[in-house]
C-alpha positions in Angstrom: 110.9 -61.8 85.6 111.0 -64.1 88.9 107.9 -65.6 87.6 109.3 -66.7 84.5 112.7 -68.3 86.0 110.6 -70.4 87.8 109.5 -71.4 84.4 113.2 -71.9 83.1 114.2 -74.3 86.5 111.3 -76.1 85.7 112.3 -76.7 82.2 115.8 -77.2 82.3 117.0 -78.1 85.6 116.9 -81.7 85.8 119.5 -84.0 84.1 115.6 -85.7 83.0 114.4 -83.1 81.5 117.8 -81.9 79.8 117.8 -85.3 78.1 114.0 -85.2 76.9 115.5 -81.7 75.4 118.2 -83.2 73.8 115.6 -86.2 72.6 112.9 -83.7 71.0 115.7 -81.6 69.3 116.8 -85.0 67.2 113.9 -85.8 66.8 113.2 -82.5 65.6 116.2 -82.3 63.1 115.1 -85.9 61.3 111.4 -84.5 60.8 112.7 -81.4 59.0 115.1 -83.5 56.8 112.3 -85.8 56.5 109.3 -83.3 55.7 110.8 -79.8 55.2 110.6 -76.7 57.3 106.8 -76.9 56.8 105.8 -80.8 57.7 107.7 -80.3 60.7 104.6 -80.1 62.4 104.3 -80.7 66.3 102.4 -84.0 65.7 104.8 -85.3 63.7 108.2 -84.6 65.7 106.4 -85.3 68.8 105.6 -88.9 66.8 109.4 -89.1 65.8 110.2 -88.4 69.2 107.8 -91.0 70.9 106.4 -88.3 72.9 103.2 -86.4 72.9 102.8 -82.5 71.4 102.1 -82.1 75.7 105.1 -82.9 76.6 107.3 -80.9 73.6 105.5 -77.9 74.9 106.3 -78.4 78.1 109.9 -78.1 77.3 109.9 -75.8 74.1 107.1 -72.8 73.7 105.9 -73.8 70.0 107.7 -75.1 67.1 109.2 -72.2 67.0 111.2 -72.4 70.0 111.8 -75.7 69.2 113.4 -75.1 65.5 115.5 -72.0 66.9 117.1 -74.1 69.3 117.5 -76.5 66.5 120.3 -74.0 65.0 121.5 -72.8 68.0 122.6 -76.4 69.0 123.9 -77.1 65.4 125.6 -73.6 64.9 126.9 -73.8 68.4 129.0 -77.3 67.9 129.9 -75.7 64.1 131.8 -72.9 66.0 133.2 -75.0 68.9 135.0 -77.0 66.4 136.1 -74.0 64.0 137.4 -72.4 66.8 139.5 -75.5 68.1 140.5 -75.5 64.6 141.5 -72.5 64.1 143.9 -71.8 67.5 145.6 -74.9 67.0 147.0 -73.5 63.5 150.3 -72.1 63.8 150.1 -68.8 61.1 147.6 -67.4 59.8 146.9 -68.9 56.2 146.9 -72.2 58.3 144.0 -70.7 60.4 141.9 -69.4 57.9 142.6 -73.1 56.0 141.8 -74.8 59.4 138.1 -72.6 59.7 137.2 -74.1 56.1 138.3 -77.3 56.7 136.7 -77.4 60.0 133.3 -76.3 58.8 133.3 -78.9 55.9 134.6 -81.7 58.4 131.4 -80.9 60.6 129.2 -81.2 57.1 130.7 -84.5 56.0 130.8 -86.1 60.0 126.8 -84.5 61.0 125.3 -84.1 57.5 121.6 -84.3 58.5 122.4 -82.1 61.6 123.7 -79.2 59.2 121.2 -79.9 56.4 118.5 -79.4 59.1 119.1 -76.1 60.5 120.1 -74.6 57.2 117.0 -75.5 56.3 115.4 -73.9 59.4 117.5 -70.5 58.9 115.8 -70.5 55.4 112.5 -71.1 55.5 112.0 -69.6 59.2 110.7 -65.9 59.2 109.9 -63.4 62.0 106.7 -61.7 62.1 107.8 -59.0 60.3 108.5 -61.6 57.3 112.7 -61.9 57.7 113.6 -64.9 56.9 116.1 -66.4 60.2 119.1 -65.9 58.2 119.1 -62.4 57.7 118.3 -61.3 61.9 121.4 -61.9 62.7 124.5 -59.3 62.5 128.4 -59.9 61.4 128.5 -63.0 63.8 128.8 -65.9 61.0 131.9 -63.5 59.4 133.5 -62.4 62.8 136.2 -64.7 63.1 136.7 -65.3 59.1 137.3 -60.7 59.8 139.6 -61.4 62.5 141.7 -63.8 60.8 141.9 -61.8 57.3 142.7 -58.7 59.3 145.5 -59.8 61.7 147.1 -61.6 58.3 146.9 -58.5 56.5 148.5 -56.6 59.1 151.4 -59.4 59.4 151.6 -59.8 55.6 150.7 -63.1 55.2 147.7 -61.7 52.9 147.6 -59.2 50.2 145.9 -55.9 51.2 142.6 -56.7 50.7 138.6 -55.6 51.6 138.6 -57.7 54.7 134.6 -58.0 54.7 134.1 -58.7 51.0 136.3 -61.6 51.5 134.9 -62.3 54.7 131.5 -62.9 52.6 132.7 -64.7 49.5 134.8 -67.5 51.8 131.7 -67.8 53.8 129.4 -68.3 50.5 132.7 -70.7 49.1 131.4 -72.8 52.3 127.9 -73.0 51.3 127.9 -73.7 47.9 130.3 -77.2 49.4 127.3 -77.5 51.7 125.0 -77.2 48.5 126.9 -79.5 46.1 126.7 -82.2 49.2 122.5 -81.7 49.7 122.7 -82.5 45.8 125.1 -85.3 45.8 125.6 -87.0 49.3 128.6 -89.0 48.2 130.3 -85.7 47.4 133.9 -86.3 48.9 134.2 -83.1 51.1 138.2 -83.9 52.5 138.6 -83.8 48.7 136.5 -80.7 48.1 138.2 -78.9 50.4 141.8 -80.0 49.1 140.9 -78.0 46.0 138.6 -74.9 47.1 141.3 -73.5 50.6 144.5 -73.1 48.0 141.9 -70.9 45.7 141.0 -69.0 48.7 144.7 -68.9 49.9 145.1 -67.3 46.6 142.2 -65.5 46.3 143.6 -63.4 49.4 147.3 -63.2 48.5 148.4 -66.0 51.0 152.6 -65.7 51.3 
């Protein structure tokens, strides 16, 4: 293990090398958008990055590396912002209508960021053949759970499977995310005006 920190300090402990990071990773995210999960070869985000394929792997081990850290990045500022969102709101049908409308903001502000690493969570599969976006376990629906459950238990929702609901608000995201790949002058502050009260609904909001 102590020879592989060494590895890690080297990589990631100068403000330099944290900003060559941060360089490759945009660059990373316009050559998916730009050539697909598949073109995003090594040559050609290195060339989008004005770098060399040398220097990405001295920061990332393979395209691989790279592309996961792709969605961690993306995914991680997507549930920053939800979560801001969501304990600012005062009851609970106002959190679960901040989570959607903070999840669509991020789409409409950082479109090619979130088109990107969908993109990657798709097409990505281990070596066992799963694709990226079914590794992981309840974390995407976590907080969506919490919320549904504490409402439930206040009464601000309808007794209700809090999981299946969980699922189908997370999916009501996506296909917004969907409809915007198809038409990028989709107005998502107006999407969302009309999809949270059919979710409110949907789980008996008060």
């Amino acid at each position: 293990m102590q020879s592989d920190s060494g590895s890690v300090g080297r990589r990631s402990g100068t403000f330099i090398e944290a900003a060559r990071r941060a360089q490759i990773i945009e660059a990373a995210i316009i050559a998916v958008n730009e050539h697909g999960y598949a073109g995003a070869s090594l040559s050609v985000i290195a060339a989008r990055a004005e770098t060399s394929k040398s220097v990405i792997s001295y920061h990332f081990d393979g395209k691989e590396e790279l592309l996961a850290q792709v969605v961690e990045q993306v995914y991680g500022e997507v549930g920053e912002l939800i979560v801001a969102a969501v304990d600012a709101a005062d009851d609970w049908p106002g959190k679960l209508a901040a989570y959607v409308r903070a999840e669509l903001g991020y789409v409409r502000d950082h479109r090619e960021r979130i088109l990107a690493a969908n993109e990657i969570v798709i097409s990505h599969r281990d070596a066992d053949g799963t694709p990226l976006y079914l590794q992981g376990g309840d974390e995407e629906t976590a907080l969506l759970e919490h919320i549904l459950q504490r409402g439930r238990r206040a009464k601000a929702f309808a007794p209700l499977d809090v999981k299946v609901a969980a699922v189908t608000i997370v999916h009501a995201i996506d296909g917004a995310i969907t409809e915007s790949q198809r038409d990028p002058g989709l107005d998502l502050d107006r999407y969302g005006d009309r999809l949270i009260p059919l979710l409110l609904r949907a789980v008996g909001a008060a």
